[in-house]
N, C-alpha and C positions, 0 to 999 in steps of 0.2 A: 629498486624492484617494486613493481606492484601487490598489492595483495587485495583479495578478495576474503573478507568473513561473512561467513553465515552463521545464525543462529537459528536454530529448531527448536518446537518443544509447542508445549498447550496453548490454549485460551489462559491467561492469566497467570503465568508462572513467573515471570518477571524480564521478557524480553524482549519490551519497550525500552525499559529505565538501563540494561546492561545496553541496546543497541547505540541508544542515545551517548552514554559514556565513551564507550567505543568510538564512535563517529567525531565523540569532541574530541575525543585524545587525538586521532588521528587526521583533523579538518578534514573530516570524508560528510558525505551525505547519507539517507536512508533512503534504500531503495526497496518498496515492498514488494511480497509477493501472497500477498493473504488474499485470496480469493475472494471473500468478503470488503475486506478496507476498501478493495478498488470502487466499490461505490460508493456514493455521498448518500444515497438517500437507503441504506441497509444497514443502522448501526447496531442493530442488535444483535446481542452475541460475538461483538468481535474484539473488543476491550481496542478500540481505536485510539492513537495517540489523542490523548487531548489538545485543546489550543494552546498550551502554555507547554508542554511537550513539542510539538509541533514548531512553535517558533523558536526553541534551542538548536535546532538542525533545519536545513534544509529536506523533504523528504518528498519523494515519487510515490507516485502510483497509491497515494492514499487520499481517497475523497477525489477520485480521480476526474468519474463520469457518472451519471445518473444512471439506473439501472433500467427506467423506460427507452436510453436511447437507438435508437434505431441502426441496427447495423449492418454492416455489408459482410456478403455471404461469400467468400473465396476473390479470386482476382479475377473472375470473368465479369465482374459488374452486374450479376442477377440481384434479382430487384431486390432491396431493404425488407430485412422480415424482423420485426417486433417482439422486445424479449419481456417477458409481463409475468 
């Protein structure tokens, strides 16, 4: 059977170092969803996995995209508008 965990909770409470555990206990990955982490170039304020963190698990969607880059607006293909 599969399972899916989530953790919730602050900035800083300790749900890096428990997700990380989690993940090794069970060879899973970290998949985020912090609205912040997904940039590379916004690290403040979001207590982002470190490099040495980081390379204990595999992990998504952290330091993912640059937050200058240009993105497409729905599926009809209207033109690229600029998130700044």
């Amino acid at each position: 059977m599969n399972s899916l965990v989530i953790l919730l909770g602050p900035t800083g409470v300790g749900k890096t170092e428990l997700s990380l555990q989690v993940a090794e206990r069970f060879g899973s990955p970290i998949i985020s969803s912090d609205s912040r982490q997904l940039y590379k170039d916004l690290p403040i304020g979001t207590a982002a996995p470190t490099p040495e963190q980081m390379a204990r698990v595999k992990h998504y969607m952290v330091a993912y995209r640059l937050l200058q880059r240009q993105q497409l607006r729905g599926r009809r293909g209207l033109p690229p508008i600029r998130i700044t």
